[in-house]
C-alpha positions in Angstrom: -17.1 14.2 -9.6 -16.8 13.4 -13.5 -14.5 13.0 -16.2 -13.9 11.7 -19.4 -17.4 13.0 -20.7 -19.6 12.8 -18.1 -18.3 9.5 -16.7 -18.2 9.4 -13.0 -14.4 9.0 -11.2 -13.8 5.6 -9.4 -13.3 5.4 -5.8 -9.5 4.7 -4.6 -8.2 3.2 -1.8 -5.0 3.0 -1.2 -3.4 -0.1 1.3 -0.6 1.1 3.3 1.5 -1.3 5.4 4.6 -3.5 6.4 5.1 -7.2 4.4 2.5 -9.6 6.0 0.2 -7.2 7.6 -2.8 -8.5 5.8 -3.2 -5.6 2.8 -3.6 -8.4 -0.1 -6.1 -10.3 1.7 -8.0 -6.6 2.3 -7.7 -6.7 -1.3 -9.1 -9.7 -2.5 -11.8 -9.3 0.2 -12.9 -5.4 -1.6 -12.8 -7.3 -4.9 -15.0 -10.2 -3.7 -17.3 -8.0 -1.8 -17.9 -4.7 -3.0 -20.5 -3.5 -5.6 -19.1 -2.0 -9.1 -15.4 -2.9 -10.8 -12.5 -2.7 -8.7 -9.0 -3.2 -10.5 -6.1 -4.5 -8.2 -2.9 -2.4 -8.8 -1.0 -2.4 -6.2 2.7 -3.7 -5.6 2.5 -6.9 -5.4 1.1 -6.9 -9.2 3.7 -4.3 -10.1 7.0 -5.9 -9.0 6.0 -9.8 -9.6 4.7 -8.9 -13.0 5.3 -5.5 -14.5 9.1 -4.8 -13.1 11.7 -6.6 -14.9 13.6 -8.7 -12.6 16.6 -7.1 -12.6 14.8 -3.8 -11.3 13.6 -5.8 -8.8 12.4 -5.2 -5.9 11.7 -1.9 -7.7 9.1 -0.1 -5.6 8.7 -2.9 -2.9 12.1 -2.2 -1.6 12.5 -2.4 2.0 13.8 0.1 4.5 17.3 0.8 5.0 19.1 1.8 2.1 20.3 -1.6 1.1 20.2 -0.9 -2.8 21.0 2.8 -3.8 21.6 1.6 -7.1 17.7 0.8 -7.7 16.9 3.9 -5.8 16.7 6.5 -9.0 14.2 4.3 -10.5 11.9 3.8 -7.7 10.5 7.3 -8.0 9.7 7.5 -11.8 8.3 3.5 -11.1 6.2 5.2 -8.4 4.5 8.1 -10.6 4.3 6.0 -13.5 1.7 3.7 -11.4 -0.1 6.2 -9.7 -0.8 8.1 -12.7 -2.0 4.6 -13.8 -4.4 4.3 -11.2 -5.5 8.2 -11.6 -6.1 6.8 -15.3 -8.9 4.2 -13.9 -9.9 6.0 -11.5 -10.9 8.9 -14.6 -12.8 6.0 -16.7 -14.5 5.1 -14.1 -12.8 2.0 -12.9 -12.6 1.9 -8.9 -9.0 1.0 -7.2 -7.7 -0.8 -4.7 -3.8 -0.4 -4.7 -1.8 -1.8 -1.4 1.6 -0.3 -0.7 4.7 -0.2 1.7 4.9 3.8 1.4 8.1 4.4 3.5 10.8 7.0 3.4 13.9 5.6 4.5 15.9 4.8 1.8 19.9 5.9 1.7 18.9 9.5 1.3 14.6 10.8 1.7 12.6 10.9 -1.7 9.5 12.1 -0.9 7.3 9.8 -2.8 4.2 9.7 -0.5 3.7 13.7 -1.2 4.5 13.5 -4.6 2.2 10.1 -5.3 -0.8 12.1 -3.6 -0.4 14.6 -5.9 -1.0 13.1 -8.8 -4.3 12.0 -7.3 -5.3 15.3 -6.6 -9.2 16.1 -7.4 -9.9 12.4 -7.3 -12.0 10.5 -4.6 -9.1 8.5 -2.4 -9.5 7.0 0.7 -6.0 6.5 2.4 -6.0 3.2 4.8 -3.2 2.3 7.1 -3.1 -1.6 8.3 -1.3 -2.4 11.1 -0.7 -6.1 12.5 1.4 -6.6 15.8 5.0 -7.9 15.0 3.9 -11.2 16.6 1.4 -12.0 14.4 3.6 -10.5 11.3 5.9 -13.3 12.7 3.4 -16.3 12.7 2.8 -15.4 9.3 5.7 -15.1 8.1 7.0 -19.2 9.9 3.8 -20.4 8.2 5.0 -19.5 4.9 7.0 -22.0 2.4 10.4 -21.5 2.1 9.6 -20.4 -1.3 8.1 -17.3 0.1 10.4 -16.8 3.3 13.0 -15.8 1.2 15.4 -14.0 3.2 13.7 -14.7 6.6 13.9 -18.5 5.5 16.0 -18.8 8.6 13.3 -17.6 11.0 12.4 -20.2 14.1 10.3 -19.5 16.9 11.8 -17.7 19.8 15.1 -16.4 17.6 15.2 -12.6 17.4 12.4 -11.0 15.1 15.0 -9.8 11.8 16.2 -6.8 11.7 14.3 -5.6 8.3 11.3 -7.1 10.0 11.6 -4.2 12.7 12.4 -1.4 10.3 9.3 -2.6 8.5 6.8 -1.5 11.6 9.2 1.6 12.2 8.9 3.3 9.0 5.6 2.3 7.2 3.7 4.5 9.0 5.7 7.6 8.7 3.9 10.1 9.2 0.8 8.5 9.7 -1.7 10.2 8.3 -4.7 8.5 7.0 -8.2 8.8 6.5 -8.7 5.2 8.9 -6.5 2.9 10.4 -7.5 -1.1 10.4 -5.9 -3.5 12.3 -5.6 -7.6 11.3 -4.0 -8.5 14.0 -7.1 -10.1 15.8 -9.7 -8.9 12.9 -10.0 -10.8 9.4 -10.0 -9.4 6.4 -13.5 -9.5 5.5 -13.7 -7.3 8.8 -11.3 -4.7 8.1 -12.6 -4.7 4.1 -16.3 -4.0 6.3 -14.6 -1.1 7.9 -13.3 0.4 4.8 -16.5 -0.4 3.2 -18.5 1.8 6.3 -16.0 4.9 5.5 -16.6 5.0 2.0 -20.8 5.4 2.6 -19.5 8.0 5.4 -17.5 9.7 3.0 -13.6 10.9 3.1 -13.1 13.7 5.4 -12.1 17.0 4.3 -9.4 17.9 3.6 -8.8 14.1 3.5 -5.3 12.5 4.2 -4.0 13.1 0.7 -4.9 16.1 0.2 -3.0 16.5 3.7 0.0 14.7 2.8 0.3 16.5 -0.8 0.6 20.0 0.8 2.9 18.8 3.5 6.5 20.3 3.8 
């Protein structure tokens, strides 16, 4: 597959998952490990350093509705990275991007479809990581206060926070991927090896975007 004058189009992989499920440390493993370039741009990178503040949390917001007022934006944020990362991808750059692809906001959006059509004709792998809520907990109580935030609050044995919840309810709707990873007993370096193994398999066909961009 080329572009851009013969160049060849980098791989994607594309992180989806709830807050604390292990997708940055999937990252930062892929970067470590594997061969060739591969540029980080996922949302971590685009709401802590690209969105203005007062957007924010822009494209990391969480489920529930909670801020209809940012809701407009969060589609045109959405394409405008993905046809970043479809811009990489056609140099020849490969990309690891990790989400929180969910559809409950006040009223459905539709982003996931849209998003994977804008990568259409490019090589994506589509990667769902799940983590237990328990260990989404621990995680989560280990943190500074700094990056608790709202769940600053949290002790052991209280009730696991509502948004928490809707996190591991949503993320994974509809659930289709190309592979599913779990960190709740594997590391990252693990999961990244399992990724890496489906990438020398190659996608399958039609592979989960291509699914998800014909859907509905």
């Amino acid at each position: 597959m080329e572009h851009n004058n013969g160049i060849a189009a980098g791989r994607i992989i594309i992180l989806n998952g709830a807050p604390r499920s292990g997708k940055s440390s999937i990252v930062e493993a892929i970067q470590a490990g594997f061969d060739g370039v591969w540029v980080n741009l996922g949302v971590d990178v685009y709401v802590r350093h690209v969105t203005p503040e007062r957007y924010r949390p822009g494209i990391g917001l969480r489920p529930g509705g909670e801020r209809p007022d940012l809701e407009p934006l969060v589609p045109r944020f959405y394409a405008a990275l993905y046809e970043s990362i479809a811009a990489h991808s056609r140099a020849g750059f490969n990309v690891v991007a990790e989400f929180g692809h969910h559809d409950a906001h006040s009223r459905p959006l539709g982003i996931l479809g849209d998003c994977a059509q804008q990568l259409a004709g490019l090589p994506v792998l589509f990667v769902g990581v799940r983590c237990s809520l328990d260990v989404v907990m621990q995680r989560r109580m280990a943190e500074g206060s700094e990056r608790q935030g709202t769940y600053v609050a949290v002790q052991a044995g209280a009730p696991i926070p509502t948004p928490v919840i809707a996190w591991q309810e949503h993320v994974h709707k509809p659930g289709i991927y190309d592979l599913e990873v779990d960190t709740t007993a594997r590391s990252p370096q693990e999961c990244a090896k399992q990724i890496q193994q489906m990438l020398a398999l190659g996608a399958p066909h039609p592979s989960a975007f291509e699914r998800l961009a014909t859907a509905g």
